[in-house]
KEMIPA-991212 format. One record per residue: residue in one letter; x, y, z of N, C-alpha, C in turn. Coordinates in steps of 0.05 Angstrom, whole numbers, plus 32768, in hexadecimal, padded with zeros to 4 digits. Layout:
! residues N
AXYZXYZXYZ...
! end
This chain:
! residues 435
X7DDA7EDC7FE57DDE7EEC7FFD7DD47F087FF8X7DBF7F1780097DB87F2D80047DC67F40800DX7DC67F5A80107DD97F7380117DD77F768032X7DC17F6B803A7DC47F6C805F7DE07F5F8065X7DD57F47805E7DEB7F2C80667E037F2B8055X7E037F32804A7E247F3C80397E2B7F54804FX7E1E7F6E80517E2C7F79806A7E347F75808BX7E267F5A80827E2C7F4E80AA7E427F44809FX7E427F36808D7E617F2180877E6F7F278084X7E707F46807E7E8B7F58807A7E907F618097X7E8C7F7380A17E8A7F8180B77E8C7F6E80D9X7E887F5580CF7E8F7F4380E27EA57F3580E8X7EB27F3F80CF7ECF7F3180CB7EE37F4980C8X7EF57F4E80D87F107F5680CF7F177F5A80BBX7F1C7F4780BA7F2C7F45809A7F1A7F548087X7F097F4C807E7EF67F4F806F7EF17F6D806FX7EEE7F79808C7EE57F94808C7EFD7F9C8086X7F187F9880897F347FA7807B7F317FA8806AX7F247F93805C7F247F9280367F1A7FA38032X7F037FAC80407EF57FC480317EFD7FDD8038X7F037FDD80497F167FFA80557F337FFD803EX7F447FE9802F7F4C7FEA801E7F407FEB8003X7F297FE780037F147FE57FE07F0980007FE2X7F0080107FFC7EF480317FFA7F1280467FF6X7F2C803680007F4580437FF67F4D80437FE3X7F53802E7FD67F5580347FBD7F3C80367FA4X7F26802F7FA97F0D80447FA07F0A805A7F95X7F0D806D7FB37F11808A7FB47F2C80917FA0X7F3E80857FA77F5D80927F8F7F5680947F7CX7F4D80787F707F4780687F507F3480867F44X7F1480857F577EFF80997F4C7F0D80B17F4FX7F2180C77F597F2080DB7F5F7F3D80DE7F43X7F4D80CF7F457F5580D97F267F4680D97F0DX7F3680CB7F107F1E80C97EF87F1280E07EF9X7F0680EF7F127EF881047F0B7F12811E7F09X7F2481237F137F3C81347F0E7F3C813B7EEDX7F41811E7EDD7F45811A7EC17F2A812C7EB3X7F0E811C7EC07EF981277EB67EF481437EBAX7EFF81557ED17F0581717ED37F0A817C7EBCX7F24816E7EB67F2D81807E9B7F4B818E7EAEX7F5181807EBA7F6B818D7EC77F8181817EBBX7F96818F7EB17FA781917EA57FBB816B7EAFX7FC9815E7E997FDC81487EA77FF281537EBCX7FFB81737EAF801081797EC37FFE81817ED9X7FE881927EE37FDA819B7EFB7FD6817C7F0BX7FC681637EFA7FC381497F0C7FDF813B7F11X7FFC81487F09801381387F09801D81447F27X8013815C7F268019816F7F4B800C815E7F5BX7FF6815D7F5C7FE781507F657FEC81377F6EX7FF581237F5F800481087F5A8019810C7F71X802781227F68804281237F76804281257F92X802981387F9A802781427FB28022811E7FC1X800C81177FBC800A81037FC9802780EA7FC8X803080E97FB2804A80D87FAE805D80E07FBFX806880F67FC3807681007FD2806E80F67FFBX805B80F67FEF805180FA8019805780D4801FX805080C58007805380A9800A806B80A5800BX807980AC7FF5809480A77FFC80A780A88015X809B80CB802280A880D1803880A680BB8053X809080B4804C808180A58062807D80818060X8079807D8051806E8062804A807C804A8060X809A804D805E80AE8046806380AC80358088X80AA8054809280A9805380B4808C804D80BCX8075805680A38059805A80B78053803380AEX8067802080A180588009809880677FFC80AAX8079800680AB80927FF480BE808F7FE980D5X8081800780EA807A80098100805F7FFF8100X804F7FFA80EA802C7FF180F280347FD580EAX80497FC480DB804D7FAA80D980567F9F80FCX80717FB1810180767FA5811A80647FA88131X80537FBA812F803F7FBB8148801F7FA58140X80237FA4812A800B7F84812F801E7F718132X80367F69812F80467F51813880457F518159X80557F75815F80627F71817B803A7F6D8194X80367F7E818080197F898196800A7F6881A3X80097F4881917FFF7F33819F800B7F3381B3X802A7F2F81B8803E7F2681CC80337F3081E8X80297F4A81EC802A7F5C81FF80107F568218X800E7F5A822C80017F57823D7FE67F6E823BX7FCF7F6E82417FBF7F7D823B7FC77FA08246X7FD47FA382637FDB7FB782667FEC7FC78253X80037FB7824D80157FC3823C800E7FBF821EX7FF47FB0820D7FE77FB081F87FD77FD881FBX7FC87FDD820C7FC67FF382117FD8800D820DX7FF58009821B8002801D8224800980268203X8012800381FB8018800E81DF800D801781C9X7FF2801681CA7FE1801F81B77FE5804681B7X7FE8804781D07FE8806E81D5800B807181CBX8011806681CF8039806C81CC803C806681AFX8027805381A180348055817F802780738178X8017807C817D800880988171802080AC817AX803080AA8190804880B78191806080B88182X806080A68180807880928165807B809A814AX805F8093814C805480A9812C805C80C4812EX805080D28135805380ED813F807280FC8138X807A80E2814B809D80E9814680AF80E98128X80A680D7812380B480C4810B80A680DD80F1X808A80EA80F5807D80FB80DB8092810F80E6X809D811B80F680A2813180FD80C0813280F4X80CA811980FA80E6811E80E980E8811A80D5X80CD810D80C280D2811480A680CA8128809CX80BA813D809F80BB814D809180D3816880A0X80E1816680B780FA817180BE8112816980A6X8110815480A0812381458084811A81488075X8103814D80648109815F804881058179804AX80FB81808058810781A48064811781AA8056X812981A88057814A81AB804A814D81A68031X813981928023813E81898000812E81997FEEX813981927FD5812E819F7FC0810D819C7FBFX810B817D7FC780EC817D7FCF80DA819A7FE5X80E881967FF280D681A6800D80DA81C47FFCX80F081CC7FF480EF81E87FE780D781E67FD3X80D981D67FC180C581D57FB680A581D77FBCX80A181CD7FD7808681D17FE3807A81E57FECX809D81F27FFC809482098006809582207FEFX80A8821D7FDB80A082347FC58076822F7FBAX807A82187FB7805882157FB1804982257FC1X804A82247FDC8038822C7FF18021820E7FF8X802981FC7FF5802781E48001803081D68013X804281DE801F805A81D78039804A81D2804BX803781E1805C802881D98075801281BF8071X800681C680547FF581B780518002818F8056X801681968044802A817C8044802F81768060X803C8184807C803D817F808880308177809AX8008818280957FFD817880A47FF48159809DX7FF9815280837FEC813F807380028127807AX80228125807F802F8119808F802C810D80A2X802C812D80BF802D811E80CF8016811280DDX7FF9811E80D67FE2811780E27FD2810280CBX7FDA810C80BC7FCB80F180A17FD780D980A6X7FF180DA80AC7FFF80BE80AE7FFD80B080C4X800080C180D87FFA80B980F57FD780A980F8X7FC780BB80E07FA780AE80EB7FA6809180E1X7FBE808180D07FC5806E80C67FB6805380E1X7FC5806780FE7FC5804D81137FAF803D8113X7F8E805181097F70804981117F7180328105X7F72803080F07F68801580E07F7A7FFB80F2X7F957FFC80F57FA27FEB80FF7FA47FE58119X7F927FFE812C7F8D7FF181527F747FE08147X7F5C7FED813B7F457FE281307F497FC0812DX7F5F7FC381197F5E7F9981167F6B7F91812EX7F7F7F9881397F807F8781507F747F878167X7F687F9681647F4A7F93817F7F2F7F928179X7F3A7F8081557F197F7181487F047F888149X7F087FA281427EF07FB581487EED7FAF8129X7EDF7F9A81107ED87F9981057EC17FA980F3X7EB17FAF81007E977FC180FD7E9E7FE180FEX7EAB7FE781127EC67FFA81147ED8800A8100X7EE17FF380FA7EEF7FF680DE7EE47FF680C7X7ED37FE780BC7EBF7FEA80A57EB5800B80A6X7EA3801380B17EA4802B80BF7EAE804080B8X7ECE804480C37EDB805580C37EE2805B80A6X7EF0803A80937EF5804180777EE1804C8071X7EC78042806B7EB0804E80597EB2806D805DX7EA7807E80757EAE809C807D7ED080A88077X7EE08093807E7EF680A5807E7EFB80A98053X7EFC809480467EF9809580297EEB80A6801FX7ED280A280277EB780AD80177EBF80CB8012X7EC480D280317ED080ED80317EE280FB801DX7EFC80EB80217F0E80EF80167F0D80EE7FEFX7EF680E67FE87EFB80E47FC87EDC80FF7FCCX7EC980FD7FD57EB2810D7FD17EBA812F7FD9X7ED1812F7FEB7ED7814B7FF77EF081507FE7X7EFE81387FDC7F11814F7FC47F0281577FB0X7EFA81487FA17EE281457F8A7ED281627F83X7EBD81667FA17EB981807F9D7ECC81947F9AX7EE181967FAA7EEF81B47FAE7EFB81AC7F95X7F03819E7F807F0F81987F6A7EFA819F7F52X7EDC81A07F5F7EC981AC7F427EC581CB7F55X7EC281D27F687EC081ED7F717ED281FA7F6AX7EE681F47F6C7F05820D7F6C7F0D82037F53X7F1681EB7F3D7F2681E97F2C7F3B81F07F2DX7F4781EC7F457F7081ED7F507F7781D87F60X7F8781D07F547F9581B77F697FA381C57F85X7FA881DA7F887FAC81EB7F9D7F9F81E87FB7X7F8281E37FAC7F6C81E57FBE7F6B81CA7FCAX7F7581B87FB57F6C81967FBC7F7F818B7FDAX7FA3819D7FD67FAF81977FEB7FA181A48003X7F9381BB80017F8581C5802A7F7A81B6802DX7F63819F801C7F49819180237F5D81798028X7F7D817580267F81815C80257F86815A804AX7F9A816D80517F9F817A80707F8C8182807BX7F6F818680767F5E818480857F578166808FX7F50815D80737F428143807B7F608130808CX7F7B812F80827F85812480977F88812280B6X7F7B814480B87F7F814E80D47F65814B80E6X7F49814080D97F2C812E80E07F3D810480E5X7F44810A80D27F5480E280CF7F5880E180F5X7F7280FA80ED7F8280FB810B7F7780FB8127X7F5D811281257F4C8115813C7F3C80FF8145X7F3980E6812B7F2E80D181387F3E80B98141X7F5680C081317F6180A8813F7F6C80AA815DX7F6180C381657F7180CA81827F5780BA8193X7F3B80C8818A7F2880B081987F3280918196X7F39809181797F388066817D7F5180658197X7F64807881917F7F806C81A97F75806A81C4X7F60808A81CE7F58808B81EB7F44807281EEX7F38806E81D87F22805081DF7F2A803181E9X7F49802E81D17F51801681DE7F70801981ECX7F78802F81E87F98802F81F87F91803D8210X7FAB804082187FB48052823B7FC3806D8233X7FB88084823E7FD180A0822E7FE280968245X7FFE8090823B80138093824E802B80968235X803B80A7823C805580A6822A806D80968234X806D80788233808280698241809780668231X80A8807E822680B8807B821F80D880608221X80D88057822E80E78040822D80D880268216X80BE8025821A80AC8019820980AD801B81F1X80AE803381ED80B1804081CF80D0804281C0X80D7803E81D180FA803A81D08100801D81BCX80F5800681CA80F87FF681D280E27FEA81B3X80D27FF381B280BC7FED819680CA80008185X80D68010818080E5801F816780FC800D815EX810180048179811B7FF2816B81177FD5815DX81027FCB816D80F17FBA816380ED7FBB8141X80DC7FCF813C80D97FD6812080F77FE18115X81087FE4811781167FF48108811B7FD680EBX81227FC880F381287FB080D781087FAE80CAX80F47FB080D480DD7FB480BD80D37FCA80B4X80E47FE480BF80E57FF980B480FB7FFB8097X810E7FEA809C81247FEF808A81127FE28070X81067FC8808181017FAA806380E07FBC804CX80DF7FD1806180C17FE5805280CE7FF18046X80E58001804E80ED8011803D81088003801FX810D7FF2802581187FE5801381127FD57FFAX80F17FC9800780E47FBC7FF080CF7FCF7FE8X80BF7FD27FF880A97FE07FF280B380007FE9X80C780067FE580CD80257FDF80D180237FC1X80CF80087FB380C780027F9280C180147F87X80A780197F91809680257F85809580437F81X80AD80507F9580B6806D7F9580CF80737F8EX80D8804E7F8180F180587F6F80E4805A7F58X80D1804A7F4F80CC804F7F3780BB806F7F31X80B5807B7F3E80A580917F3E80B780A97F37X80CD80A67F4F80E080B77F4C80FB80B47F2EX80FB809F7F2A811080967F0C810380A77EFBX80DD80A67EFC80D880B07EDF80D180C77EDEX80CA80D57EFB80D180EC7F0080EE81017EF4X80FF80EB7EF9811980F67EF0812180F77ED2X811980E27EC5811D80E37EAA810A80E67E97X80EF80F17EA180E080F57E8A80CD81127E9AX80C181207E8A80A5812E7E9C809181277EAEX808A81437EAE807381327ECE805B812F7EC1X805481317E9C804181297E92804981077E92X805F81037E8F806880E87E8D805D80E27EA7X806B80EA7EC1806B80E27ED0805080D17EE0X803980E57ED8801E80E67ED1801380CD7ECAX801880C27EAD801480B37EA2801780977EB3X8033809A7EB6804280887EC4802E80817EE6X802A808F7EF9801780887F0E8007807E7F03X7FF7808C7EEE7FDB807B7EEE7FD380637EE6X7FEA80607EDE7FEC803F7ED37FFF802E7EE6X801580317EF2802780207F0A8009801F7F24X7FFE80107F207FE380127F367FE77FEE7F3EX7FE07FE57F447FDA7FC27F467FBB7FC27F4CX7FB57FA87F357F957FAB7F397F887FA97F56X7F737FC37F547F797FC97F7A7F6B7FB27F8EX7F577F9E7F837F4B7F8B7F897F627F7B7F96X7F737F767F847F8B7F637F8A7F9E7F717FA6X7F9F7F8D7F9F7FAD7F957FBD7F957F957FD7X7F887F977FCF7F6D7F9F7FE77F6C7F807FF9X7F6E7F6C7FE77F667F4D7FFA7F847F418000X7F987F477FF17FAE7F377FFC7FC27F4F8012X7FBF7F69800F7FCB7F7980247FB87F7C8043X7FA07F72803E7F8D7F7080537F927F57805FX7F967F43804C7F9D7F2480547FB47F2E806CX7FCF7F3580647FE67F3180697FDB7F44808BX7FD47F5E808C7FCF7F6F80A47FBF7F5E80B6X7FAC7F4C80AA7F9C7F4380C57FA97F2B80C9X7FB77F1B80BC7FCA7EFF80C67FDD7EFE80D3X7FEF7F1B80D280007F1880E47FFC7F1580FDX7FEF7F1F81057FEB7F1981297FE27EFD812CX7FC47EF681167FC77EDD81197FDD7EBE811BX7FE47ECD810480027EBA810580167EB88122X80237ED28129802B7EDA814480197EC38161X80097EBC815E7FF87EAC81757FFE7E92816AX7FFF7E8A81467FFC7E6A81537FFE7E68812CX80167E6C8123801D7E60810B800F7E5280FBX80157E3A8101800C7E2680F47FEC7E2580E6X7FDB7E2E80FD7FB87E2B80F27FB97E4580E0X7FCF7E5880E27FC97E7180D87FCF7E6B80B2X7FE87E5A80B27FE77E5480937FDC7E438084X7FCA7E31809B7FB47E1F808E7F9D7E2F8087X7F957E49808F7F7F7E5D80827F8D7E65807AX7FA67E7380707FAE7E8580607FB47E7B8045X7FB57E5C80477FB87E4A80267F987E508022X7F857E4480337F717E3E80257F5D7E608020X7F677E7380257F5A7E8680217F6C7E8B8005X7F8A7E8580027F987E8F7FEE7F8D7E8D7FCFX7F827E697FD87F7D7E617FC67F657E6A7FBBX7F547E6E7FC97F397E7B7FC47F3D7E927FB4X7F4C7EA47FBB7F567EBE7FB07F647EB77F92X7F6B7EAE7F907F817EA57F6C7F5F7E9F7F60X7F4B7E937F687F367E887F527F287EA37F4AX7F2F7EB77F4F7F1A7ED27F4B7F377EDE7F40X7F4E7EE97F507F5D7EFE7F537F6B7F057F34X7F747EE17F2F7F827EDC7F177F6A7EE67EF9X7F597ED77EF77F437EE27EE97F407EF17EEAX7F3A7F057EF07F337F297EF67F4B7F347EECX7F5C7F297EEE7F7C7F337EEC7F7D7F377ECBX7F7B7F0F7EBE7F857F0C7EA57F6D7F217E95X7F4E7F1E7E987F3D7F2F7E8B7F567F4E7E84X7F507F557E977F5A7F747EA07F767F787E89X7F837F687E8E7F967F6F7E7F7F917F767E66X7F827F647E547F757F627E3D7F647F7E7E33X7F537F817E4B7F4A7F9A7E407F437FB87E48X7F677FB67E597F697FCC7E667F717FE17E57X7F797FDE7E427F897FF87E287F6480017E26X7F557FF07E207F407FFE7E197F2880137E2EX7F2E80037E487F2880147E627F34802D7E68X7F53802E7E697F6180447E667F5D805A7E59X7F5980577E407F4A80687E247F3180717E2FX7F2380637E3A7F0180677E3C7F01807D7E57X7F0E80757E6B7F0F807B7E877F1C809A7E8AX7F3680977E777F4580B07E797F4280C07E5CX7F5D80B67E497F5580C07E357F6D80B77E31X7F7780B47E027F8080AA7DFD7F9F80B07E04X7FA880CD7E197FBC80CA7E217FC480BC7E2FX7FB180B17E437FB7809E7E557FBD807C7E56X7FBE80787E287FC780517E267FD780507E30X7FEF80647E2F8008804E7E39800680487E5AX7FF680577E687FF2804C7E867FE480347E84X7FD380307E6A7FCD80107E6B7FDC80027E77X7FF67FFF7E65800F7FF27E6080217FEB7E77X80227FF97E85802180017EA180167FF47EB3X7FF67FF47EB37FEB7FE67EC07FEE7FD07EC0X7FED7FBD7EA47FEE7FA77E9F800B7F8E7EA9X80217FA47EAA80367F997EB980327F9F7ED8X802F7FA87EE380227FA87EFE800C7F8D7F04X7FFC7F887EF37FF37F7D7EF680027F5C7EF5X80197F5D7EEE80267F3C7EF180367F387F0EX802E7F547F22803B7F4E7F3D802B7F457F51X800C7F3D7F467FFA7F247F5480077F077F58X80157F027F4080207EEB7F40803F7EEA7F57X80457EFC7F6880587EFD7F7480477F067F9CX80327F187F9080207F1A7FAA80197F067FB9X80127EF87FA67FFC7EE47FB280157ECA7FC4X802C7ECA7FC680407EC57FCB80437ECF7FE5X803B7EC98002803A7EE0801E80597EC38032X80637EC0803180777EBB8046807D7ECE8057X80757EE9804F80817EFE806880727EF8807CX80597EEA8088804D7EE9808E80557ED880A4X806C7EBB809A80737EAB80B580897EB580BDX80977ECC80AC80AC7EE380B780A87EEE80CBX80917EFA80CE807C7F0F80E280837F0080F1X806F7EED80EF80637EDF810680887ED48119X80A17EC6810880AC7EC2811B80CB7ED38117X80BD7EEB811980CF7F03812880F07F058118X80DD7F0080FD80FF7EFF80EB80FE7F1680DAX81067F2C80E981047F4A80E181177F4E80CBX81337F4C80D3814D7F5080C581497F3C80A0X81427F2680A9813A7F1A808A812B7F2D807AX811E7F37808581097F47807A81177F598077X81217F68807F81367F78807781487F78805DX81517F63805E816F7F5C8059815F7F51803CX81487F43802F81427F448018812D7F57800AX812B7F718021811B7F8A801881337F958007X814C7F92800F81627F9F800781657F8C7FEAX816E7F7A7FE981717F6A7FC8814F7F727FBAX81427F797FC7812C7F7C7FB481307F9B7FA4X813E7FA87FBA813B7FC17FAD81577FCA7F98X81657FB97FA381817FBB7F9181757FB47F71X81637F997F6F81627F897F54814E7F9E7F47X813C7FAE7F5181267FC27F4F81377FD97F3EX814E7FE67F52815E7FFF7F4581707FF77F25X81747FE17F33818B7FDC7F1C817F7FD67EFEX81687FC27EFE815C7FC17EEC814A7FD47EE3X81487FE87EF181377FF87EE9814780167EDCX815480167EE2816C80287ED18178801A7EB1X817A7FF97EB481827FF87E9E816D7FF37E95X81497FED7E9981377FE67E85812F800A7E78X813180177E8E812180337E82812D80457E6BX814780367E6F815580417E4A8149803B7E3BX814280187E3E813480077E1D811D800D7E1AX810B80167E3380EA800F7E3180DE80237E40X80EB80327E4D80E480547E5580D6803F7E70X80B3804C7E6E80A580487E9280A380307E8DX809D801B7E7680937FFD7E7680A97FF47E84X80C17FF87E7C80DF7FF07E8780DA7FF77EACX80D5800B7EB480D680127ED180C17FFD7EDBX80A57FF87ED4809B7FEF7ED7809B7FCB7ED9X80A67FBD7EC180B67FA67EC880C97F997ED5X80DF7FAC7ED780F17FB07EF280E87FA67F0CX80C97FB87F0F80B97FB17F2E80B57F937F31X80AC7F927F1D809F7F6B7F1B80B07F587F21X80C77F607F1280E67F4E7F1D80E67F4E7F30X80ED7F647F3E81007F677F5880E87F557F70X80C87F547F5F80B57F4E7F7D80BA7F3B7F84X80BF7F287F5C80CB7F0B7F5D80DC7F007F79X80F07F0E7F6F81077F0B7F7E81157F077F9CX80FE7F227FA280F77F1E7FCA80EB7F0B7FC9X80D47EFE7FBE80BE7EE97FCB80D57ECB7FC4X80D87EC77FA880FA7EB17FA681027EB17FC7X81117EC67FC7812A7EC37FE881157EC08000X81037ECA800280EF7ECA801480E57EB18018X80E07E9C800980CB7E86800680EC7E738010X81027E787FFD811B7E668006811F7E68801FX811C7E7E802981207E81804981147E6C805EX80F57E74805180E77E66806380EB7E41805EX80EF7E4B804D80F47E22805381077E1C805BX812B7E22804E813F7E1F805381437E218076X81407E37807E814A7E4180A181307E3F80A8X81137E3D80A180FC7E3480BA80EA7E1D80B1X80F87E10809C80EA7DFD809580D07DF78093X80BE7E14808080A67E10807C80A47E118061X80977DFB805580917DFE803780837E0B802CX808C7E19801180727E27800780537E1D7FFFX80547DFB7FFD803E7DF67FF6802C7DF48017X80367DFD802B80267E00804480137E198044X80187E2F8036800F7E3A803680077E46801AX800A7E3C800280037E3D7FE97FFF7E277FDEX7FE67E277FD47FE27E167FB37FF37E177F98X7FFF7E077F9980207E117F86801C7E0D7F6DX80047DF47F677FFF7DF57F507FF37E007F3DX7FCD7E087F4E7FC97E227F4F7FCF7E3E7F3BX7FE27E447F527FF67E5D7F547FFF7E557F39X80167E477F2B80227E477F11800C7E467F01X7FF87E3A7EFF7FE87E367EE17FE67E4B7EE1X7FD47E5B7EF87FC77E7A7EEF7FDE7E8C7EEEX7FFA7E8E7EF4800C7E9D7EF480197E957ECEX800F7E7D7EC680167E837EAC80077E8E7E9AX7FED7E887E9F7FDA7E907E927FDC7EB17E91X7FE37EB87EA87FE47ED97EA87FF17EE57E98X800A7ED67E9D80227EE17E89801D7EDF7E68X80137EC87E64800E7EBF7E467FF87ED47E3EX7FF17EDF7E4B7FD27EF47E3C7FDC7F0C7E49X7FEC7F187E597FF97F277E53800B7F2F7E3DX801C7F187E3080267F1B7E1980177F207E02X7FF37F137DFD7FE77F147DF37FDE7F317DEBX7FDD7F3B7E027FD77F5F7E027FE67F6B7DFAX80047F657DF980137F7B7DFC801C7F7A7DD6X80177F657DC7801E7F607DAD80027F737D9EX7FE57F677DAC7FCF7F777DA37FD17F9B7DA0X7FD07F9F7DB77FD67FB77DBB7FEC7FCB7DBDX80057FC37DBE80187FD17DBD80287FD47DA0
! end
């Protein structure tokens, strides 16, 4: 296939163009700490840096995933008028929801901290208009603007790693990197107001919005319960070690981004599908799954093997133990590739989702307080892998037990174990070599 026809086949598909709108996102991250390092900027100056952005995810992650899960669920249901009305009323929603979080850490040691920096506005613009420009990519898939979306990632990325990049070799201050960050969120913002006026209605029908907040509130909780993992673990080693540690520690808790780019793109464009008509939806979602384990797993087991030596090459020899790091991250493919939330979505079982976002995060804290005594970040970092275990366990029992769908409906089970041992077994392989 030549580079024409590889770009029709991308750009013609949804899905596909999310993938890439997720491959120029995490791209841009991956390359722009690489050149930071190659700067010559200090671990504590790239650990600000780290933080700044860690901090804004944390604040946010929670409400801005909650509300873009329940609005591709709720958004099929809706009649084309009121598909419209709501497209202008989530950009309100947002709006609201950034505004009371940075009103709530106002008041904390965090926000003092920002505003002693003289980063406070910048943060705030990078909140509430960075998070809000979140909506484009997600009206984009549900009104198949494919070509659209391909599009927008390439420019909105490109940007974002080539325009820190310079002001990061022009100025040599991470100071400088937060204005270019609130600029460029506040361009994100200005376009997503075009995508809203193109396919929504401006009306503020507040009863609507009433009525979709409450909607989302249980997949607001099940985001912030499971998926806030990743900002306990940030914050634990924050607490108990430096922010050179801390440092270390991000650049290695990453998941190989290939692996997040096709199965978090999977999950965003199926829900709606699912929502219309189940059944055909997890007959492509096995056979695309399966397709995905013959590359994902491979790429995976390589990587592990000779990622101590990438790390070294890429960063520098302070940065092995984020190998280490990486390489346990890398055994939560074997729990990804695992999507039941998917016939959750689709039949409006919010509170489950909830209710084992919460055991995920309990088995997450608990074990991760007693591993980080024995094994410092590797310990925080294994913790995560459990707990992913654990939701997809209750999650998969669910679905069979109370909706009676099997996992082999939508997964290759056998598959799935060979390469889920194989991973593990050459993981251990690495970790005796190199550690």
């Amino acid at each position: 296939m030549n580079s024409r026809a590889l770009f029709q086949n991308i750009t013609k598909d949804t899905t596909k163009s999310y993938q890439a709108l997720q491959a120029f996102r995490l791209g841009a991250s991956i390359l722009l700490s690489i050149v930071l390092v190659k700067l010559t900027f200090t671990k504590s100056e790239i650990g600000d840096f780290e933080w700044f952005l860690f901090l804004t995810n944390a604040l946010s992650f929670f409400w801005s995933m909650g509300l873009l899960n329940a609005f591709k669920s709720y958004f099929p249901l809706k009649s084309e008028f009121e598909k419209a009305t709501l497209i202008s009323n989530i950009s309100f929603v947002f709006l609201l929801f950034g505004g009371l979080a940075i009103t709530g850490i106002y008041f904390t040691s965090y926000g003092i901290e920002l505003i002693n920096q003289g980063s406070w506005v910048y943060f705030c613009t990078f909140v509430v208009l960075g998070i809000s420009a979140s909506i484009t990519e997600h009206v984009l898939i549900l009104k198949e603007a494919s070509q659209r979306l391909f599009y927008y990632g390439l420019v909105s990325y490109s940007t974002y790693f080539i325009g820190l990049s310079l002001v990061a070799l022009l100025y040599q201050s991470i100071d400088f990197l937060f204005i270019y960050l609130a600029v460029w969120a506040a361009l994100r913002f200005l376009y997503m107001l075009i995508v809203v006026h193109k396919y929504g209605r401006w009306s503020l029908d507040i009863p609507l919005a009433i009525k979709f907040i409450t909607y989302s509130i249980p997949l607001i909780i099940h985001v912030l319960l499971g998926g806030g993992m990743e900002y306990v673990d940030g914050y634990l080693v924050d607490l108990y070690y430096s922010r050179d540690d801390f440092t270390v520690f991000r650049y290695g808790a990453r998941e190989l981004p290939i692996n997040t780019i096709f199965i978090t793109a999977m999950v965003a464009t199926m829900i709606p599908l699912a929502v219309s008509n189940l059944n055909l939806t997890l007959v492509d979602l096995r056979s695309r799954l399966n397709k995905l384990m013959h590359w994902l797993f491979p790429v995976s087991i390589i990587l592990v093997l000779t990622s101590p030596l990438i790390f070294q090459a890429v960063y520098n020899e302070g940065f092995l133990k984020s190998a280490f790091v990486f390489n346990i991250y890398l055994l939560i493919l074997c729990s990804r590739l695992v999507l039941p939330q998917i016939i959750l979505y689709a039949k409006q079982k919010n509170n489950i989702l909830m209710w084992v976002g919460l055991l995920e995060l309990i088995v997450n804290v608990a074990l991760s307080l007693y591993l980080i005594k024995e094994y410092g970040i590797l310990g925080v970092a294994s913790a995560t892998v459990v707990a992913y275990i654990v939701q997809k366990i209750a999650l998969v029992a669910y679905c069979r037990i109370r909706l009676g769908i099997n996992l082999r409906e939508y997964l290759d089970i056998k598959t799935h174990v060979l390469y889920s041992g194989l991973l593990y077994f050459v993981f251990a392989v690495s970790y005796y070599i190199y550690y």
